[in-house]
C-alpha positions in Angstrom: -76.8 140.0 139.7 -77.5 143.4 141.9 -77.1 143.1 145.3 -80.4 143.9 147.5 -81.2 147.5 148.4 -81.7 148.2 151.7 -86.0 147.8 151.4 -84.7 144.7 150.2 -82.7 143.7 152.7 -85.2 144.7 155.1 -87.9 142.7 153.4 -85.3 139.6 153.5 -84.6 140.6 157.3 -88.1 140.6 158.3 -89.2 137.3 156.1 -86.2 135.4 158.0 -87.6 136.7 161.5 -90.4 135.2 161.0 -89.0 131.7 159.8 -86.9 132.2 163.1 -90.3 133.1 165.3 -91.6 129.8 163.9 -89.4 126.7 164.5 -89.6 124.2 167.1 -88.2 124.3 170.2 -85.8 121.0 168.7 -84.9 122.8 165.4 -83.7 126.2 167.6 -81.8 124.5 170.1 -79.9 122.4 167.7 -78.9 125.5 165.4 -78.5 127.3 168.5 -75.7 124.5 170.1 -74.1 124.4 166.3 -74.1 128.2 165.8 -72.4 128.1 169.7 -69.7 125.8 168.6 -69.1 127.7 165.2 -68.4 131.0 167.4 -66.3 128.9 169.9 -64.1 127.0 167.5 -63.4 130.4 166.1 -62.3 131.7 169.2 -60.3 129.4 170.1 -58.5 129.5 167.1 -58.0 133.1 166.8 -56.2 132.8 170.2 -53.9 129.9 168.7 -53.0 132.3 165.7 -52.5 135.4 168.0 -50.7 134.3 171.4 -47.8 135.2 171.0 -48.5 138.7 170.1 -51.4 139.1 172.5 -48.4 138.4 175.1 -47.0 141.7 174.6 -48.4 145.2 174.9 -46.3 146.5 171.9 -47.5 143.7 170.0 -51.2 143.5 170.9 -53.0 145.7 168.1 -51.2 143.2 165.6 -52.4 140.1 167.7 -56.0 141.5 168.4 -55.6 142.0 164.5 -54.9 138.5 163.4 -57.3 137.6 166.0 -59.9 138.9 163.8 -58.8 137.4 160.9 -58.9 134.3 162.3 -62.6 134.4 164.2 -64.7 136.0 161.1 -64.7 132.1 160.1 -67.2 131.7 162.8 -70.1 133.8 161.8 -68.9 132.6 158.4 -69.9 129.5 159.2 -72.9 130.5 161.4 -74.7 132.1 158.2 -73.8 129.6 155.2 -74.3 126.5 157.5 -77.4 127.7 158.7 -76.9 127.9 162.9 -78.9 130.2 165.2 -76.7 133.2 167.2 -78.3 134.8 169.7 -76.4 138.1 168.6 -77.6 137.8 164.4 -81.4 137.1 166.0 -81.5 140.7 167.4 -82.3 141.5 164.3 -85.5 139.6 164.8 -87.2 143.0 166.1 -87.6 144.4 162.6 -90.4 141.5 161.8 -92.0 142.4 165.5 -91.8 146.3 164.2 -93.3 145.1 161.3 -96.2 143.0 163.2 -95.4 139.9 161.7 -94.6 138.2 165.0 -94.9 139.7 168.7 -92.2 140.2 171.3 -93.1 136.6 172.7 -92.2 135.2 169.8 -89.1 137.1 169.7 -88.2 136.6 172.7 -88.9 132.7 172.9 -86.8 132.5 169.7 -83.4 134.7 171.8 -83.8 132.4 174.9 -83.8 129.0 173.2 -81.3 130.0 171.6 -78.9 132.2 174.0 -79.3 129.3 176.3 -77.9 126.6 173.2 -75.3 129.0 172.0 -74.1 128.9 176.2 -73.9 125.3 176.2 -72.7 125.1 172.8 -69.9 127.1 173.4 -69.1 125.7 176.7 -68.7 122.5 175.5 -65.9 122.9 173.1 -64.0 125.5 175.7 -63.9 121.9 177.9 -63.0 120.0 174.4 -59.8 122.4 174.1 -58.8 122.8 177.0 -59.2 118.9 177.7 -57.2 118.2 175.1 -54.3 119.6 176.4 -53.6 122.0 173.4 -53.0 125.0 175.5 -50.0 123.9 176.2 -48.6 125.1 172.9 -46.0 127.6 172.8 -44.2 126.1 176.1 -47.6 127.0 178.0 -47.9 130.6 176.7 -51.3 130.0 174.1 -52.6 128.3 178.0 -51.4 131.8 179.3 -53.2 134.3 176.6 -56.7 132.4 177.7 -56.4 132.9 181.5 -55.6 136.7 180.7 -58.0 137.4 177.9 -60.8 135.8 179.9 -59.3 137.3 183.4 -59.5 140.8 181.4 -62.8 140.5 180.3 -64.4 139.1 183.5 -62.9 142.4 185.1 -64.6 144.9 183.0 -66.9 147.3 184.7 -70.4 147.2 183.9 -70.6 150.3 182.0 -67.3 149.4 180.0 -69.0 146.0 179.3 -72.4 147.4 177.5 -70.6 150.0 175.7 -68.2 147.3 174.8 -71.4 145.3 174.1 -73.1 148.1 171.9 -69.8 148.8 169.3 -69.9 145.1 169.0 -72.9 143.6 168.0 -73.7 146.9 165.9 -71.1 146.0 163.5 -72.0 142.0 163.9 -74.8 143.2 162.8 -74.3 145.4 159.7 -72.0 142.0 159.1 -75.8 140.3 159.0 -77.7 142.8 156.9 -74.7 143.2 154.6 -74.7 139.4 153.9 -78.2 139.2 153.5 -78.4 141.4 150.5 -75.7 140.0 148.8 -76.8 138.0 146.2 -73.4 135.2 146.3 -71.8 132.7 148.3 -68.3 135.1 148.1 -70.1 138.2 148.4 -71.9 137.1 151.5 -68.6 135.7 152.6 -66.8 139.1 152.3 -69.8 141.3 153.7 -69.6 139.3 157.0 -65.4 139.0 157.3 -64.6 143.1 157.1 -67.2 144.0 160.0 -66.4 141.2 162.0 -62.6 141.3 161.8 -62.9 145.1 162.5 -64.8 144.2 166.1 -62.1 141.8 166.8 -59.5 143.7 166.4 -61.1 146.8 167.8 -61.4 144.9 171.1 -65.6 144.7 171.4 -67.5 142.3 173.3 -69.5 139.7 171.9 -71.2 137.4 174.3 -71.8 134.5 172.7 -67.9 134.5 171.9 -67.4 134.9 175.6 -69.3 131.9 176.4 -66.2 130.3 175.4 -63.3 132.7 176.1 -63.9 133.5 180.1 -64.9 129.5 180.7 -61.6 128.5 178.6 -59.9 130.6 181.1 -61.8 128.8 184.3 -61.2 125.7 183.0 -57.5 126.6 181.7 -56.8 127.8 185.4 -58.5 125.4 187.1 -60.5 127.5 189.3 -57.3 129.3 191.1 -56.7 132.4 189.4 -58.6 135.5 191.6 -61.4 137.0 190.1 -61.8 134.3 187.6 -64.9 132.9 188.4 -68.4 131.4 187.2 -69.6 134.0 189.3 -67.8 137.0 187.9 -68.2 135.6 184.3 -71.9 135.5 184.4 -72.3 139.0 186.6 -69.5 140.9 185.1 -69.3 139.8 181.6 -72.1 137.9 180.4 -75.0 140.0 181.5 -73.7 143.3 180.9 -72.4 142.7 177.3 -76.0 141.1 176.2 -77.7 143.9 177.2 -75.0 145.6 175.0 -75.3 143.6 172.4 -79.3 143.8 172.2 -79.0 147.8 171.7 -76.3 147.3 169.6 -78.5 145.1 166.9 -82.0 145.8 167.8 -81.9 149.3 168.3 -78.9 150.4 166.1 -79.0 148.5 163.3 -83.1 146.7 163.1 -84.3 149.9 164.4 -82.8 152.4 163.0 -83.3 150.6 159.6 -86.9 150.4 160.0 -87.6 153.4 160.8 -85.3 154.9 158.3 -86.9 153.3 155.3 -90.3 153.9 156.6 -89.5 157.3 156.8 -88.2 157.6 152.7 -92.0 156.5 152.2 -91.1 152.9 150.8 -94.3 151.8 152.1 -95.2 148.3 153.1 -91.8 146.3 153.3 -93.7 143.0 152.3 -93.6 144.9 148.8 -90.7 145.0 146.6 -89.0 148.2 146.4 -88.4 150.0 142.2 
């Protein structure tokens, strides 16, 4: 079989935006704690793989590396389970370009599911680090959270949406990519290059975050400076949404949209030749 073409893939994109616009407040959360969990367990098991590289600073591109390797599993499992992600659903605006929905319906769809994806996520950075597993390595994989989720937490707010931008652009192209693919491996492979590239490029995602800066809260107990609720939410969390919106709506639904509109494919509720 041929993969989709890109009027294709934005037909597919704009059908599933609407499906998204549509379902009960129930159905989104409950996709939306799953697709939290899928990102989380991920996480925390790309730090397992990569601690004791992420230790060193000669060693970190290699650890940030096998870090990626390690987390593409999570929108893996996001898009072949069938879990909502807060980051994907940016994607939503291309049905709202389209008129099929309006930004209300967009924008219900993000918060029910931004807020599941945050207590999601949450929830299994207290599972791990309740289960005393961060103790591996003598202590050290306990170590790499506090610092990872110290480091982020300390970002500027600039650095953060920038950060937020590169990311959830190539998340994504990870999306679109695996929405025109027309098999399980070939959807598997469209979603693992981009997202292992973000990883080990160093971007921020923010649904990933929801577990990674609370693993480190919890993993410190509330002791280490700067590490805070507070600076999680403030200095993380709201600047790399914001990034991560532009990133997805604007550079990747956008950008298609109006790029395909502009080659004169028409209406993209019609098949393309």
């Amino acid at each position: 079989m041929k993969h989709l073409t890109a009027a294709e893939t934005l037909e597919a994109t704009t059908r599933a935006g609407v499906i998204k616009a549509s379902g009960s407040f129930n159905k989104l959360f409950i996709l939306g704690l799953l697709g939290g969990a899928f990102i989380a367990l991920a996480a925390a098991g790309s730090n397992m793989a990569a601690y004791h590289f992420l230790l060193s600073p000669d060693t970190v591109g290699i650890g940030k590396c096998l870090s990626g390797l390690v987390f593409a599993a999570g929108l893996v499992m996001v898009v072949l389970a069938g879990g909502e992600l807060f980051t994907g659903n940016a994607l939503m605006v291309t049905s709202v370009l389209d008129r099929k929905i309006n930004w209300s319906n967009m924008l219900r769809n993000w918060v029910i599911v931004y807020i599941a994806n945050l207590v999601g996520s949450i929830f299994v950075a207290w599972l791990v680090t309740s289960s005393g597993i961060l103790a591996a390595g003598g202590g050290k994989l306990g170590l790499v959270t506090v610092s990872i989720a110290l480091s982020k937490a300390s970002l500027t707010f600039g650095k953060a949406v920038i950060l937020g931008i590169l990311c959830n652009f190539l998340v994504c192209i990870a999306v679109w990519m695996a929405t025109a693919a027309d098999s399980t491996v070939g959807k598997i492979f469209c979603i693992f290059f981009p997202i292992w590239l973000f990883v080990t490029s160093g971007y921020e995602h923010s649904i990933a975050n929801m577990y990674y800066i609370p693993a480190g809260i919890f993993a410190s107990h509330g002791t280490t400076a700067g590490l805070t609720w507070g600076t999680f939410f403030v200095n993380n969390l709201l600047p790399v949404t914001i990034g991560n919106i532009i990133g997805g709506s604007i550079f990747v639904g956008c950008a298609f949209y109006a790029a395909i509109k502009a080659k004169g494919s028409g209406n993209i509720s019609q098949k393309a030749a």
